[in-house]
N, C-alpha and C positions, 0 to 999 in steps of 0.2 A: 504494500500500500504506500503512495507517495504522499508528499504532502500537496503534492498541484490536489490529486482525488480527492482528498481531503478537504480544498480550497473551495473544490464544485460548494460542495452542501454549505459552507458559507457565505455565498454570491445570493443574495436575497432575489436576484432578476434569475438566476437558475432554477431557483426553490422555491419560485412563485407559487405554483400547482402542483409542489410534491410535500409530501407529508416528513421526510427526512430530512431535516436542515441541523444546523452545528454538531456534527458527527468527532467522532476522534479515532485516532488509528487504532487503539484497542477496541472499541464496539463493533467497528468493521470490520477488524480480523477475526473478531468473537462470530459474528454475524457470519460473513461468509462459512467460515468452518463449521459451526452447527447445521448452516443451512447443506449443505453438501453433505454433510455424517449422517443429518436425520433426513435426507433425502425429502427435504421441506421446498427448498428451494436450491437454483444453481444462479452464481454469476459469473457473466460473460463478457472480458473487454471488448472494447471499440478501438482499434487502430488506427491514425492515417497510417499508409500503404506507404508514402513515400519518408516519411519520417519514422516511424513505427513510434511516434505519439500517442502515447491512451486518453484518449476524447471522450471515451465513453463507456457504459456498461446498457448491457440488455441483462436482466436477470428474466427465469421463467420459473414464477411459484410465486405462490403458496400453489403449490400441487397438490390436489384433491387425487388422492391415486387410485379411489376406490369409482369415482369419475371419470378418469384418463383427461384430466381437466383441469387446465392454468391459469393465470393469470400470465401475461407476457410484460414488461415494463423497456422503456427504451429510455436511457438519456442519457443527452449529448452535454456534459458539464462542461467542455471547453467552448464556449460561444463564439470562437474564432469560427467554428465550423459550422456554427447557425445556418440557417438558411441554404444549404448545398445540397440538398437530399440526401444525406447520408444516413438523417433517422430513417427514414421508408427505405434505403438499402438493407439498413443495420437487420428492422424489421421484419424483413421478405426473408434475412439470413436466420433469426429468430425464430422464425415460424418453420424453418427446417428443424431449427436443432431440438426444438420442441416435438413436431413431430415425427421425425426420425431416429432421433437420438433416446429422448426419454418417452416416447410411444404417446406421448397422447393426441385425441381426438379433436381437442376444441381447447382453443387458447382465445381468452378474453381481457379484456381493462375497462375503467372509469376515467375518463377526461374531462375536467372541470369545462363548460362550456366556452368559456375565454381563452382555454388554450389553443389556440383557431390552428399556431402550428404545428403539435401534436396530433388534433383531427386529420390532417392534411397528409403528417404523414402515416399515420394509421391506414386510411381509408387508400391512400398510394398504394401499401403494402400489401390491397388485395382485403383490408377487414371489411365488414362492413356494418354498419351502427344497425345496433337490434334493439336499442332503446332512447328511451328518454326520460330521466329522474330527477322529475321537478321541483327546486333551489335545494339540491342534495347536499352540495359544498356551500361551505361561508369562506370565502374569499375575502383578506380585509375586511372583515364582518358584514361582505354582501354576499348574501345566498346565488348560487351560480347553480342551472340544472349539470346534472353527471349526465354523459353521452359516453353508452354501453357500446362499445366494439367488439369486433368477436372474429378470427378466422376458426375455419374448417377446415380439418383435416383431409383430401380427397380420397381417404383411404377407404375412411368410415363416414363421409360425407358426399358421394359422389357426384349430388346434385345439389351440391353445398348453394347458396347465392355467395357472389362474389359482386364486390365492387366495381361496377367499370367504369373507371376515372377515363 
């Protein structure tokens, strides 16, 4: 764990619309390691290719394993990289390791409705919104609806709906 990773969860414009903000290198090393031992959750960095920079993680869990059913998270904490598509890449690669690797069926999330650029690249990545939960989050103490996303697996989803962006 570096301390840039570390710096993400304290960039209050990063951790706008995430629930993890002022982290410390032992709760994240705690974290990661429980979550991989108890087979709770996995995380997964983000690379630039040409620097091999870690920008980011995609974690896939809380895995429901008696579901075959995830939750998928993506975030790009280096904001040099905002804007470039690289979450809807990260994501499309996410949704493999999800469901090829740890077998599940159906990977899902919650995005405050103001995160207009996590919607974008959600629904990039082929999810597609199966809800709407009305002022679910408080945002700055303003209620914001949650917008349910969800890919399928076409394993077990053949005739899944997909997004076409």
């Amino acid at each position: 764990m570096t301390d840039i990773y570390i710096e993400w969860f304290r960039d209050s414009v990063v951790t706008e619309f995430l629930n993890s903000r002022n982290l410390n290198q032992a709760d994240v090393t705690s974290y990661i390691v429980e979550g991989a031992e108890k087979k709770i959750h996995y995380m997964y960095g983000i690379f630039d290719d040409e620097t091999d920079r870690h920008i980011g993680n995609i974690k896939v869990g809380p895995i429901q394993w008696d579901n075959l059913v995830s939750d998928l998270v993506c975030v790009i904490g280096d904001r040099n990289y905002w804007g470039k598509g690289l979450a809807k890449e990260a994501i499309r690669l996410g949704n493999r390791v999800a469901f090829d690797v740890h077998g599940m069926r159906k990977v899902s999330g919650g995005i405050a409705s103001g995160n207009i650029g996590s919607i974008k690249a959600y629904t990039g990545a082929d999810w597609v919104i199966e809800a709407t939960m009305s002022g679910h989050h408080l945002i700055d103490g303003k209620p914001q609806d949650r917008i349910v996303v969800s890919c399928f697996n076409p394993e077990f989803f053949p005739d899944a709906p997909v997004n076409s962006e």
